[in-house]
Structure formats: structure tokens, C-alpha cells
C-alpha positions as CSV (number, residue, x, y, z in Angstrom):
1,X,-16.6,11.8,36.9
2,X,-13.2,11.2,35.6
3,X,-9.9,10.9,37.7
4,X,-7.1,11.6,35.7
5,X,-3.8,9.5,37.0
6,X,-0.4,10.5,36.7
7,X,1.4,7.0,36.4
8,X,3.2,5.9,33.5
9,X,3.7,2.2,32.3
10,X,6.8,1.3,30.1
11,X,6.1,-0.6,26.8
12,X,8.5,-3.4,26.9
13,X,8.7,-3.6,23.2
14,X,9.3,0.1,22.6
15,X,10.5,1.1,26.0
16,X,8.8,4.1,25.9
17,X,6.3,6.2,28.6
18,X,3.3,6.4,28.1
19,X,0.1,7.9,30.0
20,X,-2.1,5.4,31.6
21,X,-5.9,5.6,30.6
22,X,-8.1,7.8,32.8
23,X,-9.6,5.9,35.6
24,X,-13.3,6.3,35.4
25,X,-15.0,6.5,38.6
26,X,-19.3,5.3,38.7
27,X,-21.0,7.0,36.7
28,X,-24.0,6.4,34.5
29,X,-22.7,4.5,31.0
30,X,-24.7,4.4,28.3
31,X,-25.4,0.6,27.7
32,X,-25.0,-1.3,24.3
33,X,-28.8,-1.9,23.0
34,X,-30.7,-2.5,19.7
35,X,-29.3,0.4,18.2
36,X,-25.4,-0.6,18.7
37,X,-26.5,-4.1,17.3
38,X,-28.5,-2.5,14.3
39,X,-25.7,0.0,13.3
40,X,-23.3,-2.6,12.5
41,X,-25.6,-5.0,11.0
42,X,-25.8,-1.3,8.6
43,X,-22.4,-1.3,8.1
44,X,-22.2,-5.1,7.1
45,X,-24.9,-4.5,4.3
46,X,-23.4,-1.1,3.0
47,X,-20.2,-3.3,2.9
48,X,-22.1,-6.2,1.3
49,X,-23.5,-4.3,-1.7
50,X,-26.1,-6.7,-2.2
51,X,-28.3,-4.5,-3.1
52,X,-28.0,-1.2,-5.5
53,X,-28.8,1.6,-3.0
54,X,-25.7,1.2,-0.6
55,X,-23.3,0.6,-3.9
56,X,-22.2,4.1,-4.6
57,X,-21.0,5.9,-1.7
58,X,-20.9,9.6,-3.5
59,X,-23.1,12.1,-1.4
60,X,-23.6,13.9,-4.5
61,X,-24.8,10.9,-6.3
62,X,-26.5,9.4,-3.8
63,X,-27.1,11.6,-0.8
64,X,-30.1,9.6,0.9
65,X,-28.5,6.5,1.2
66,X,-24.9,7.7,2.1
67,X,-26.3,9.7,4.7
68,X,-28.0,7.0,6.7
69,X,-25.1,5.9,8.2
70,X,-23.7,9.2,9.2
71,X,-26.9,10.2,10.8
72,X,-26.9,6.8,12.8
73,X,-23.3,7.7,13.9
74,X,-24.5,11.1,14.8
75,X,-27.1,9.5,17.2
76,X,-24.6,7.4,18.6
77,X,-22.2,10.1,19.2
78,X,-24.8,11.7,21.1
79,X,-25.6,8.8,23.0
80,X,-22.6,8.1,23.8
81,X,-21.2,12.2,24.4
82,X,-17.9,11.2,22.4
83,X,-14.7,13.7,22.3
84,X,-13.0,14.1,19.3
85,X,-9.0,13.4,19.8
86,X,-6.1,15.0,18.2
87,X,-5.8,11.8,15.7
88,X,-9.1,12.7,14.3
89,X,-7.8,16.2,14.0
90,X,-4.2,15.4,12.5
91,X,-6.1,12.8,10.0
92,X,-8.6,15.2,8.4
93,X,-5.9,17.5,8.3
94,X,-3.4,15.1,6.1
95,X,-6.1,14.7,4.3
96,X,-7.0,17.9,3.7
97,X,-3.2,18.6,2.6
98,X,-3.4,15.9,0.0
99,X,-6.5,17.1,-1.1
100,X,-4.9,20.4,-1.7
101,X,-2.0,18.7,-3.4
102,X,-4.6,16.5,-5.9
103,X,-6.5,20.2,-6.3
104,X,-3.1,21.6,-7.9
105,X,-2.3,18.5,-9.8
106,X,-5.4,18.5,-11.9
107,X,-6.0,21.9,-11.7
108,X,-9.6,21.6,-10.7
109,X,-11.3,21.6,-6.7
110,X,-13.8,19.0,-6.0
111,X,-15.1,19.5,-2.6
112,X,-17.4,16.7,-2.7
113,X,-14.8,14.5,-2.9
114,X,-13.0,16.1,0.5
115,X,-16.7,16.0,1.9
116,X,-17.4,11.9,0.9
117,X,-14.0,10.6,3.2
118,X,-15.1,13.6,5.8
119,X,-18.0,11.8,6.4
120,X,-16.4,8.5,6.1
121,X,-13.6,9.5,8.7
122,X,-16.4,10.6,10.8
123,X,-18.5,7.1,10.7
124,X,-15.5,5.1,11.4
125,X,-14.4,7.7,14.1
126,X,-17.7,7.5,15.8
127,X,-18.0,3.3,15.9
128,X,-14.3,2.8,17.4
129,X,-15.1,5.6,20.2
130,X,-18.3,4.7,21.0
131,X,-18.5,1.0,20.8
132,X,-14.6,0.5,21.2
133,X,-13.8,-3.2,21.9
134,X,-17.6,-4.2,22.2
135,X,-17.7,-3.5,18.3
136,X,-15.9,-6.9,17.8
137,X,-18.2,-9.0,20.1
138,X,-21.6,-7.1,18.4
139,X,-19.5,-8.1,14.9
140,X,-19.3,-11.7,15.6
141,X,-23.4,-12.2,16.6
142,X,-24.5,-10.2,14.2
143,X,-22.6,-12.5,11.6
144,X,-23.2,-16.0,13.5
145,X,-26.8,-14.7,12.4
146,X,-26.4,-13.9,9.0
147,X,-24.3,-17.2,8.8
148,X,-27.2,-19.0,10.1
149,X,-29.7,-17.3,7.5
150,X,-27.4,-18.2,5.3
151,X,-27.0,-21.4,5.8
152,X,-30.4,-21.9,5.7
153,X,-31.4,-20.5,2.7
154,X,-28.5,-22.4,0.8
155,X,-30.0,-25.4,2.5
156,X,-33.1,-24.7,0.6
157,X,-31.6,-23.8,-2.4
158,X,-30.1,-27.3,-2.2
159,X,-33.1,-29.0,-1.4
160,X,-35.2,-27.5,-4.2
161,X,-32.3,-27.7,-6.9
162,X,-31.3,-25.5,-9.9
163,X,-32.9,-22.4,-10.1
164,X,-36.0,-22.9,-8.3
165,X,-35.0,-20.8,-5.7
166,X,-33.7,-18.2,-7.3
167,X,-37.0,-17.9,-9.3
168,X,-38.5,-17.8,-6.3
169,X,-37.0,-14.6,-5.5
170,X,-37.5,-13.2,-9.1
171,X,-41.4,-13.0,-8.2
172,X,-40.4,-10.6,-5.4
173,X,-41.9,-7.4,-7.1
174,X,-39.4,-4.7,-7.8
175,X,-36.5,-6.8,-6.7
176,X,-34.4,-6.5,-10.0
177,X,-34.7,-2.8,-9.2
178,X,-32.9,-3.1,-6.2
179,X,-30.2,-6.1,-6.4
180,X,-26.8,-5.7,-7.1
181,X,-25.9,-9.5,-7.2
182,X,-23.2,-10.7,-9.6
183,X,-24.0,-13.0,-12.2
184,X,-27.5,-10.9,-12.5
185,X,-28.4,-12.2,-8.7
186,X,-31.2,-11.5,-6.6
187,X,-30.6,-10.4,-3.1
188,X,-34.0,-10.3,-0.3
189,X,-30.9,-8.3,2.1
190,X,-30.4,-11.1,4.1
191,X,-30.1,-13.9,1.6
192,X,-28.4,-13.4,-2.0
193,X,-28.8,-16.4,-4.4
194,X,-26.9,-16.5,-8.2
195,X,-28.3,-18.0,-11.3
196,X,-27.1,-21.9,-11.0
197,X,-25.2,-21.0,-14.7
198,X,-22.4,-18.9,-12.0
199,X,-22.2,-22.2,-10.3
200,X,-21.7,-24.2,-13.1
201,X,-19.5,-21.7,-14.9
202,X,-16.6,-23.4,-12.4
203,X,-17.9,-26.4,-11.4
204,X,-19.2,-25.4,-8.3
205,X,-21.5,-28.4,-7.0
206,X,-23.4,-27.6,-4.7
207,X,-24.6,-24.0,-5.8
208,X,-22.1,-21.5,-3.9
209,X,-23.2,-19.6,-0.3
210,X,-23.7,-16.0,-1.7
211,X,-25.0,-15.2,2.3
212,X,-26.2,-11.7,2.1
213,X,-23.7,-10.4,0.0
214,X,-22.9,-9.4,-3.7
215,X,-21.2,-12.6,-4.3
216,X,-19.7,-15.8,-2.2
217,X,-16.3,-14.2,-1.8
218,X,-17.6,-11.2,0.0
219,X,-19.5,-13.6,2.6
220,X,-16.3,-15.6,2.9
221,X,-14.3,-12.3,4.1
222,X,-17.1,-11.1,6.6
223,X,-16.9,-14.7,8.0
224,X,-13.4,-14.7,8.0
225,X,-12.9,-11.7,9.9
226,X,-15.6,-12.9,12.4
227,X,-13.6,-16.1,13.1
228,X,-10.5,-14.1,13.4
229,X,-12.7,-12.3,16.5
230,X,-13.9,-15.7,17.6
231,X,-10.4,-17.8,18.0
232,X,-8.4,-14.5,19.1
233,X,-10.4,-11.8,20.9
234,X,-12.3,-13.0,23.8
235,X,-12.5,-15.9,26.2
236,X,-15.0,-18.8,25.3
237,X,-18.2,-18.9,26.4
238,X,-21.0,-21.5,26.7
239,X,-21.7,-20.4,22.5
240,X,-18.0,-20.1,20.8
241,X,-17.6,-23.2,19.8
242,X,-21.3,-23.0,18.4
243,X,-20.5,-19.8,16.9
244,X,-17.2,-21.2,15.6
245,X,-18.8,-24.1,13.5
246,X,-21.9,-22.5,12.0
247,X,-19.1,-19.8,10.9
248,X,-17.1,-22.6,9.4
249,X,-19.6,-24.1,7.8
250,X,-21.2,-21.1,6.4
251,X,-17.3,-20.3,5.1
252,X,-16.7,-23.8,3.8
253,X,-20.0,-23.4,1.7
254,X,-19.3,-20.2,0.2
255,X,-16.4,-21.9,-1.7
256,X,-14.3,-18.8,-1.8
257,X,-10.8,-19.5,-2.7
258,X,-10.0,-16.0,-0.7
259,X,-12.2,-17.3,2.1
260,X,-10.2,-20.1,1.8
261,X,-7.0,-19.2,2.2
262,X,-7.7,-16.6,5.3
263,X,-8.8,-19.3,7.1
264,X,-6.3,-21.7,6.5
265,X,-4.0,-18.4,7.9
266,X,-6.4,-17.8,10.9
267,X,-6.5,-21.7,11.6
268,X,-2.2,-22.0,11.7
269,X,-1.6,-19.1,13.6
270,X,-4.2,-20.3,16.2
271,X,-2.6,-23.4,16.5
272,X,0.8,-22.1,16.3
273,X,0.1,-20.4,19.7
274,X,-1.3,-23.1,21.4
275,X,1.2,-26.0,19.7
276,X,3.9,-24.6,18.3
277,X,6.2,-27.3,18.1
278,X,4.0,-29.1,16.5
279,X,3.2,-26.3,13.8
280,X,6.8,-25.9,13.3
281,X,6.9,-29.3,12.4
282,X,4.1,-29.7,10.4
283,X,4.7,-26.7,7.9
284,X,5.4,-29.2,5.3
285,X,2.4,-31.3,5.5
286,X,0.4,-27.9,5.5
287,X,1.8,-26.9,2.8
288,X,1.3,-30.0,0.5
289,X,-1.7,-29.8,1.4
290,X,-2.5,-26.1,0.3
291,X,-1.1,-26.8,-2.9
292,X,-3.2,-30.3,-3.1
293,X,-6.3,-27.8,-2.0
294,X,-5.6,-25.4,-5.5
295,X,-5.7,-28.5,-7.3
296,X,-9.3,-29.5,-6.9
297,X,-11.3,-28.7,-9.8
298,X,-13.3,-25.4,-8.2
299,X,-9.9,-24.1,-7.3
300,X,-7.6,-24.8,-10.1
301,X,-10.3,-23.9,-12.7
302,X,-11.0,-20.4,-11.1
303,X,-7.6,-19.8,-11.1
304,X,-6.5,-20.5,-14.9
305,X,-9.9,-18.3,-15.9
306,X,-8.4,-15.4,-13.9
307,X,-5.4,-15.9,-15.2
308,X,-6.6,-15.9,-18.8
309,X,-8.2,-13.0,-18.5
310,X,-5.4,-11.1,-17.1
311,X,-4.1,-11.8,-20.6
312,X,-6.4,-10.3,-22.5
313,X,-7.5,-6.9,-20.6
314,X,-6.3,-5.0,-24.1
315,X,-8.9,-6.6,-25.5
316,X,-11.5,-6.3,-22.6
317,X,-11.2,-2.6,-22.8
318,X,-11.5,-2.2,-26.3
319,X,-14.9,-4.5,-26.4
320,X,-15.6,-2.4,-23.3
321,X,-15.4,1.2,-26.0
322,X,-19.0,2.5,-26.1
323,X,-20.9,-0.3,-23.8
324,X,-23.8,1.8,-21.7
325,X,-23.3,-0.8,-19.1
326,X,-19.6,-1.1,-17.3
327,X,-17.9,-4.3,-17.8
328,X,-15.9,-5.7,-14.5
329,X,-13.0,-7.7,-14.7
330,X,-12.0,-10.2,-12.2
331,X,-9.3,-9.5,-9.8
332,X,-6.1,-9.7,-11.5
333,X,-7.0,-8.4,-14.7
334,X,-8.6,-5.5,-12.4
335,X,-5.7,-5.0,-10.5
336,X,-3.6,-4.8,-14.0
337,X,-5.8,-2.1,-15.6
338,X,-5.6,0.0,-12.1
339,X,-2.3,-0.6,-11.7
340,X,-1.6,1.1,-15.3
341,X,-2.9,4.2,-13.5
342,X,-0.8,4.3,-10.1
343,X,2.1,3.7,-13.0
344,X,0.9,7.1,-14.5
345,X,0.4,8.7,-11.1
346,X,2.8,7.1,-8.6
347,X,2.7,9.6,-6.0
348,X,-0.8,10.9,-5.5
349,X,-3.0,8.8,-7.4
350,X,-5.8,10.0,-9.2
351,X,-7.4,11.6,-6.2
352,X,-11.1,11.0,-7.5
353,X,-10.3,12.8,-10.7
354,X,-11.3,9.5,-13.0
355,X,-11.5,11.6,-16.2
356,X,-7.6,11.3,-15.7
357,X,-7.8,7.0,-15.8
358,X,-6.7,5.7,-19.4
359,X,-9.7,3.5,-19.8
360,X,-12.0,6.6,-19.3
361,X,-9.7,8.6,-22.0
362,X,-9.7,5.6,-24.3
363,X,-13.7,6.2,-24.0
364,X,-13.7,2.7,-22.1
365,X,-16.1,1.6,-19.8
366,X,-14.6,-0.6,-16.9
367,X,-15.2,-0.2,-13.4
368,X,-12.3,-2.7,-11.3
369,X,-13.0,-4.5,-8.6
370,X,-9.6,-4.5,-6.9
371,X,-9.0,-3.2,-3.7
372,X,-5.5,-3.0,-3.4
373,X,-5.4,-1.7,-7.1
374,X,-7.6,1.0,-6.9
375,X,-5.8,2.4,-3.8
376,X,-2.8,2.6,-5.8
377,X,-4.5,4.2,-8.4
378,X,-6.5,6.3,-6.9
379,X,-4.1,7.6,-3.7
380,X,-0.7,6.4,-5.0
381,X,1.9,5.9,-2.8
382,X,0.8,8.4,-0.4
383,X,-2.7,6.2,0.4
384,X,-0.3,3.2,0.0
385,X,1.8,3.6,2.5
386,X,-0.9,5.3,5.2
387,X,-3.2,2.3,4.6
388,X,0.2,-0.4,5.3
389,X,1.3,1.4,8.3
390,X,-2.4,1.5,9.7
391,X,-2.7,-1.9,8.9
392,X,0.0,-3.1,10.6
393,X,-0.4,-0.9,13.8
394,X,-4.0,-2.4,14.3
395,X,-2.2,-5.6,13.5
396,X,0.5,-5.3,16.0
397,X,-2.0,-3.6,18.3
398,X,-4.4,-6.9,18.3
399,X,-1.9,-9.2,19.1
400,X,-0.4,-7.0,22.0
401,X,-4.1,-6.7,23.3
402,X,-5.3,-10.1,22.7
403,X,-2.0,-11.1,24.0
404,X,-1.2,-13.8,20.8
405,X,1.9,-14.0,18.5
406,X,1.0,-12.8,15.8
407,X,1.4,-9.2,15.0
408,X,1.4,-9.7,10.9
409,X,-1.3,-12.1,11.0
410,X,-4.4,-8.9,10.4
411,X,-1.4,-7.4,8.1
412,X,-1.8,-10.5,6.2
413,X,-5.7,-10.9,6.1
414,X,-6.6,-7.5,5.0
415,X,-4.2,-7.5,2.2
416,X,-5.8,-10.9,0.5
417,X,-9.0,-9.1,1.1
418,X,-7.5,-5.6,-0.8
419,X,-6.1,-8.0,-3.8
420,X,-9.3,-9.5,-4.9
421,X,-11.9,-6.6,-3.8
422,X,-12.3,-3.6,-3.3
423,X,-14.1,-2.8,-0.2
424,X,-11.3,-2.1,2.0
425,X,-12.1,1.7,1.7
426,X,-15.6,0.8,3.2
427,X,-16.9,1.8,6.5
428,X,-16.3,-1.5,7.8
429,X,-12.9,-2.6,6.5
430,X,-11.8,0.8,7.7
431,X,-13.1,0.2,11.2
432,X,-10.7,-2.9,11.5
433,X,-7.7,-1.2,9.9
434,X,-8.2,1.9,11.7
435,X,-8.5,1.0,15.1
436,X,-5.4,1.3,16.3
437,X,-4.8,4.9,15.1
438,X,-8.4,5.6,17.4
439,X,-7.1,4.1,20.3
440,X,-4.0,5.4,21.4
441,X,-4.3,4.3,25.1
442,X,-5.2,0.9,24.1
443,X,-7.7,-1.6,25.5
444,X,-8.5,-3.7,28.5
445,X,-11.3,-6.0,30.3
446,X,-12.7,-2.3,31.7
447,X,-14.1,-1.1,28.4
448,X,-15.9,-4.5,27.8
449,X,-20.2,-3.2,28.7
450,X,-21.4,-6.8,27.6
451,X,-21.9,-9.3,30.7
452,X,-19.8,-11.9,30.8
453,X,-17.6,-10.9,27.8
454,X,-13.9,-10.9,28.9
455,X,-10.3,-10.9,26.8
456,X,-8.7,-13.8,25.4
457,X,-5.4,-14.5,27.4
458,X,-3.4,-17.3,25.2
């Protein structure tokens, strides 16, 4: 039964009333099981895109696979008897006014497109209401597993050197049918492993942590965000530290210079809350020694390639006139190709229509990888700007709950993870950039159902 209270509490930052949660009363609570822990471990390899199934996310396209986690979100709605709220209402109706908009603008109604984000609003909906804080915690195991698996497999691949392993997994029947590996990787779901020709390409020695996603870089931003959730969110336990170092290693290994920077973000703002004199002091040494970091060869030879090819995406799409299979650029010379678009269609984008994209007029075939570009090409300045405020309110909102200073440092994470790729419009992304617009009333120790989980209090 639920007791409604009539108190109000006074933000000190806005100083504005607001209602206090309801105070729940005993009553039977559906209790975080195998299901909870399986559902995001399905999120995690539909973000992942290891393998080919979970890559397009059109209904239309591919209706079996994109419906398997909105059915699992349907059983956990039920489950867990979720309300819809008046955010969820007000955000399918913006949507559904843009949608309208795009509709006029091209001239042309494509409901399946309004149907894929309804379903995707729905999914992410359904996680932050049912599994609210608890999502975090179930985030972080599930990843100190993979990052064990991980580990271990890359441990073998070491051990049994060049392309032994990945061999290996080429007599796995069917599995080229499946993967979606970069390089022309094999992925088994929980281990991905690349031809040692992508390690070589850039000098990586030893062969890079792929972990179970598409490629290293992906890992590296799922074990970011878990180590984000392990420094910040709750209060160690017996494991954290454990946890913390198997993520840290499994990070280090993936060799990601996005990985790599994230964490160096994560680690300084930790430390600037527990020493900040001594961070204040120490800026210039830390930066010296991220610029030092860029320098070493797997770093500074990544970044002149990308660089290159940012200067020759004329000629990438012209070679690209014709192909069967897509070409994909890396990051920058992605975001510059998408960017061309937004440029076109500042305000609302594309809105799904791609026949309106100059590569696909030019009879190009490119798909971009960028996150941050795509948005802008795709939603202009409309899905710009929601996706920045709703960034920075689940920023703000983490280091209000979590009680750290700090409120840019999510801002800052998600948007090196929407410059180089584009998965920020994933279920999973969305879930951490979207929480805050879920969860008006906020958070406290009360909606923790895992024993002997409790906040982080700096």
C-alpha cells in the first residue's frame, strides 16, 4: 500500500519545492533475479554488435531480433506492475511532433520509423522504472564478468600467438554467418577476437582486448562506464576493489585511445574529490603526461591515420560509387561526411529519410560510424540539443545523488563516446543519458533491493 506525504523539501541549488517521494509501506516487492541480471547482459550485446543479428535495429528489417528486447521489457513491466508517468507521455508526444514536422519536410510518412524509437522509448522506459538504481549495481557484475571472460580469452590468445586463436574460432560452423567483428572478426558472443593483421596495422603488441564486442574501443566504453559505477555510485564492498582491477586491466588491454582518455577523466575527478589540493596542484604533471601518453607509438600512429583519412573522404566516397558492400570510415572522416548532412539539414536532420544524405544521392555507399555525427545528421539541432540537455541533467542528477563534485563529468564521458561511435542512440547508452528525465523524484538508499548494496557518500 502506498501513503502519499504532503511534505516538501527545498533544493538548495534551485530553491525550488518539490514533492517528496511516496512512502511505501510493506508490501510484497518483486525481487531482482536471473531475469533482471539476463536483461541487461541483452542490452550489453545488442549494444556490442558483435554479432550480425542485433546490428540493425529496424523492426521492419529485422523484426525477430528487435523484438526480443521489447518482449523482455514487457515481462518485466509486468513483473514489476510499472505506471507510466507524464515524462513518458510528454516524450513520445515531442516526438511524435517532430515526426510530423520530418513527415512535411520530405513529403512522405514513414510510420515505421515513429514505431522503431516507440519501442526504443518503451525499453529504456521500462529498465529505469523497473530496475531504477539497482540497474547500475546489475551493470557493473555483469561487466566484471565479461571483463573476466575477456581477459581470459586474450590471455589465451597471447599464449598461443598470431592467429591461432582466431582460427580456432573460424572452425566454429556458421560463425562467419553470424559475426559482425571489424577487421573480418569472429565473435563466439562472449569473446570477440580480430585477425592479428588489425593489431599490427598500428602496432598494437600484444593483440588488442576486443572483449565481446565489435571492436576494442566498444569494450573500452562498456568498461568505462562500469568503473564510473564502481568509484562513484555505491559504497565498497568486500569485491570493489576486485571488481575495480580486473576492470582496469581488462580496459588497459583493450588499448582504446577513447577508453583511454575516459578513464584518465574518471580517475582525476575521483581523486579530485578525495584530494583536491593535491589535484589542483598536479594538473600540470597530468597533463604532460597525457600528452606524453598520445605520443607512444599505438597512440600517435592511430591518430595521424585518422587524421589522414579525414583528408581524403572525397575520395573515399567516390571509390565507395557502386561497392555492394558499404565502406566505413573511421571516426573523424565519419563525422565529416555526416556532418555535410546536419549542414544541409540544420534544424531537423534527416529524420530517417537517408535517400535525402549526399552520399546516397551521389550513388555512394558509406555507412558512418559517428555517434555524435549521425545525431546531427539525422535529428539536427532539435535531437542535438534534447540529447545535451538530457545528458547533462543525468549528469548533474549523478553527482547530486551520489553526492560527488562533479556534475559535467557523465556530460563529458558520453560525449567522447558520441565522437568516435555511434551507439549512443542504443538501448543502453540511452538508459544512462536518460535517467534523469525517468526519475523526477530522484533516488535514495530505499530503492536499493540488493542486500548489502548502499550509496556512495564522498
Amino acid at each position: 500500500m502506498i501513503q502519499f506525504s504532503t511534505e516538501t523539501t527545498v533544493d538548495s541549488a534551485m530553491k525550488i519545492e518539490k514533492p517528496v517521494k511516496p512512502a511505501v509501506t510493506a508490501h510484497k516487492t518483486p525481487r531482482i533475479g536471473f531475469l533482471e541480471y539476463f536483461f541487461v547482459f541483452v542490452l550489453l550485446v545488442y549494444a556490442a554488435h558483435a554479432i550480425r543479428q542485433v546490428a540493425s535495429t529496424s523492426v521492419l528489417e529485422n523484426p525477430f531480433w528487435v523484438m526480443i528486447p521489447v518482449i523482455l521489457s514487457t515481462i518485466l513491466a509486468l513483473k514489476w506492475k510499472i505506471v507510466f508517468n507524464k515524462q513518458i507521455y510528454l516524450l513520445v508526444l515531442g516526438f511524435f511532433i517532430y515526426f510530423f514536422a520530418i513527415s512535411v519536410k520530405f513529403n512522405e510518412v514513414r510510420p515505421t520509423y515513429f514505431i522503431n524509437y516507440l519501442l526504443l522509448f518503451f525499453t529504456v522506459y521500462v529498465v529505469i522504472k523497473t530496475l531504477n538504481i539497482n540497474f547500475f549495481r546489475l551493470y557493473e557484475t555483469v561487466m566484471y564478468l565479461l571483463a573476466i571472460i575477456g581477459l581470459s580469452f586474450w590471455g589465451i590468445q597471447i599464449v598461443l600467438g598470431g592467429d591461432t586463436l582466431f582460427n580456432y574460432f573460424g572452425m566454429i560452423p556458421g560463425i562467419d554467418t553470424w559475426s559482425y567483428v571489424s577487421g573480418g572478426g569472429y565473435s563466439a558472443l562472449i569473446y570477440s577476437v580480430q585477425p592479428t593483421s588489425m593489431s599490427i596495422q598500428y602496432d598494437f603488441l600484444p593483440p588488442r582486448n576486443c572483449g565481446f564486442a565489435w571492436e576494442p574501443g566498444g569494450f573500452a566504453v562498456f568498461l568505462a562506464l562500469a568503473l564510473f559505477i564502481n568509484l562513484f555510485f555505491f559504497s565498497p564492498d568486500k569485491n570493489s576493489r576486485i571488481r575495480f582491477w580486473v576492470l582496469t586491466g581488462a580496459l588497459v588491454s583493450s588499448q582504446s585511445t577513447t577508453g583511454y582518455l575516459i578513464f584518465i577523466l574518471i580517475l582525476l575527478f575521483f581523486y579530485y574529490n578525495k584530494k583536491q589540493k593535491i589535484v589542483i596542484l598536479i594538473w600540470p604533471a597530468v597533463i604532460a603526461l597525457i600528452i606524453a601518453a598520445f605520443t607512444l607509438p599505438f597512440m600517435s600512429d592511430k591518430i595521424v591515420s585518422l587524421y589522414r583519412e579525414a583528408e581524403m573522404i572525397d575520395i573515399m566516397v567516390e571509390n565507395s560509387i557502386g561497392r555492394e558492400s558499404s565502406i566505413a570510415p573511421q571516426r573523424f572522416a565519419s563525422f565529416m561526411i555526416a556532418f555535410r548532412d546536419f549542414l544541409a539539414h540544420p534544424i531537423l536532420g534527416l529524420g530517417g529519410n537517408a535517400e535525402a544524405s549526399w552520399t546516397v544521392r551521389a550513388g555512394a555507399n558509406v555507412s558512418t560510424i559517428t555517434g555524435l555525427g549521425n545525431l546531427l545528421a539525422q535529428h539536427g539541432l532539435v535531437g542535438f540539443i534534447f540529447f545535451i540537455v538530457a545528458s547533462y541533467q543525468s549528469s548533474a542528477f549523478y553527482a547530486r545523488t551520489f553526492s560527488f563534485k562533479g556534475r559535467f563529468l557523465f556530460l563529458a564521458m558520453i560525449l567522447f563516446v558520441s565522437v568516435s561511435y555511434g551507439i549512443i542512440l542504443l538501448p543502453l547508452l540511452m538508459i544512462f543519458w536518460m535517467f534523469a528525465l525517468f526519475t523526477p523524484l530522484g533516488l535514495d538508499q530505499s530503492d536499493i533491493r540488493i542486500k548489502g548494496v548502499r550509496l556512495r557518500k564522498q
